[in-house]
N, C-alpha and C positions, 0 to 999 in steps of 0.2 A: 364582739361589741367594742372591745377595747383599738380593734383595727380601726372605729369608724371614729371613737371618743378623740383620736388623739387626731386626728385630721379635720374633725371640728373644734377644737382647742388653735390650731394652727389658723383656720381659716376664721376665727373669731379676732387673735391677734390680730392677722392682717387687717379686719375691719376697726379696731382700733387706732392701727398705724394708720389707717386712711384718717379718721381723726385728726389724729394732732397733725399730720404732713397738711391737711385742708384746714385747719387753726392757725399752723404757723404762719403758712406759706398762700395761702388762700381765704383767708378769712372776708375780706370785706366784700366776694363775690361766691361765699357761701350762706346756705343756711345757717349759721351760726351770726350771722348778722344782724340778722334780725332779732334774733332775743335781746330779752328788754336786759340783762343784767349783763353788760357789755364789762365789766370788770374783773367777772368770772369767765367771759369767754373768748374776750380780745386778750390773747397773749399779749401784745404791743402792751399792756398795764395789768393785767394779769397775774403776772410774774410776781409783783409787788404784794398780794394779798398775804404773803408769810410773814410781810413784815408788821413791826407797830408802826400806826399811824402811815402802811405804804410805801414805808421808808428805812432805807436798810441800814442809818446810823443808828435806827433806835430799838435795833436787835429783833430777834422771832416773836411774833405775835403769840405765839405760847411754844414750852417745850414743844420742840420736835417739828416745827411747823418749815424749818428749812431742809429737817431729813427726811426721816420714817414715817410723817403724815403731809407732808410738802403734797401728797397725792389728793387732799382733801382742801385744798386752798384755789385752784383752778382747773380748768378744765383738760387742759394740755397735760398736764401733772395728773389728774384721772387714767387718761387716756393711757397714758405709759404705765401708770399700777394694772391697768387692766390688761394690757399687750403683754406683758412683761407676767401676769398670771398665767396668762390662757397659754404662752412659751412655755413655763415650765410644767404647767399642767399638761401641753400635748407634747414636752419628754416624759412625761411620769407615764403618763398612757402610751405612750410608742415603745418605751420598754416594760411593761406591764404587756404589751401585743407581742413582744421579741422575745423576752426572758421568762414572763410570765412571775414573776420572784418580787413578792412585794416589797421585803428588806435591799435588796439588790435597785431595785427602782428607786427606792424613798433614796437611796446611798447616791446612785446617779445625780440625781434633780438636786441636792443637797450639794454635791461637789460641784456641779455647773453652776451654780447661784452663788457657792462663795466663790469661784475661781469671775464670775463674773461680774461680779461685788470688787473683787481686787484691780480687776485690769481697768474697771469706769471710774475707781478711786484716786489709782494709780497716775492714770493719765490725762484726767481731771485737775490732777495737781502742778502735771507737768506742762498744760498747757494754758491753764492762768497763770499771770502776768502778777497777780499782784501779792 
């Protein structure tokens, strides 16, 4: 079972990253166009919804809203909470299929999430400007 868990874990990501890549990059010729609440789903303004008033001089619309819940402010930001689950849910189940060793697994997924946590911090910091 766990051979099939983690290959739809993988294949659910991918249908996420189809998401936000047709948000970003496709939006005004996708389905997403058409919903009426175009400020949760047009990125192009989107983006803003962490802030107060829309606006990033007047800081995060509440704790957490530019980190750890930044996933709950638009849709693109959804999108990536959910790609970014169903990744390390289908390594939890692909070594849960290999190893079979629940501590061993939980220990995996754990170390790829912080190592992967470091390198997006990392070079996030290194490549704004301000």
């Amino acid at each position: 079972m766990n051979g099939f868990l983690y290959l739809l874990m993988f294949f659910f990501a991918g249908v996420a990253e189809a998401h936000m890549d047709t948000l970003q990059f496709h939006f005004h010729r996708s389905v997403f166009a058409y919903f009426t609440n175009s400020t949760y789903w047009d990125p192009t303004i989107s983006w803003k919804n962490k802030y107060k008033l829309r606006d990033s001089r007047y800081g995060a619309l509440f704790p957490g809203s530019t980190t750890i819940f930044v996933f709950i402010t638009d849709a693109w930001h959804l999108m990536k909470f959910f790609r970014n689950i169903f990744l390390f849910l289908g390594l939890f189940f692909a070594c849960q299929y290999v190893y079979g060793d629940l501590a061993s697994s939980v220990i995996a997924v754990i170390t790829a999430r912080v190592a992967y946590g470091i390198g997006f911090s990392a070079f996030m910091n290194l490549l704004l400007r301000d």
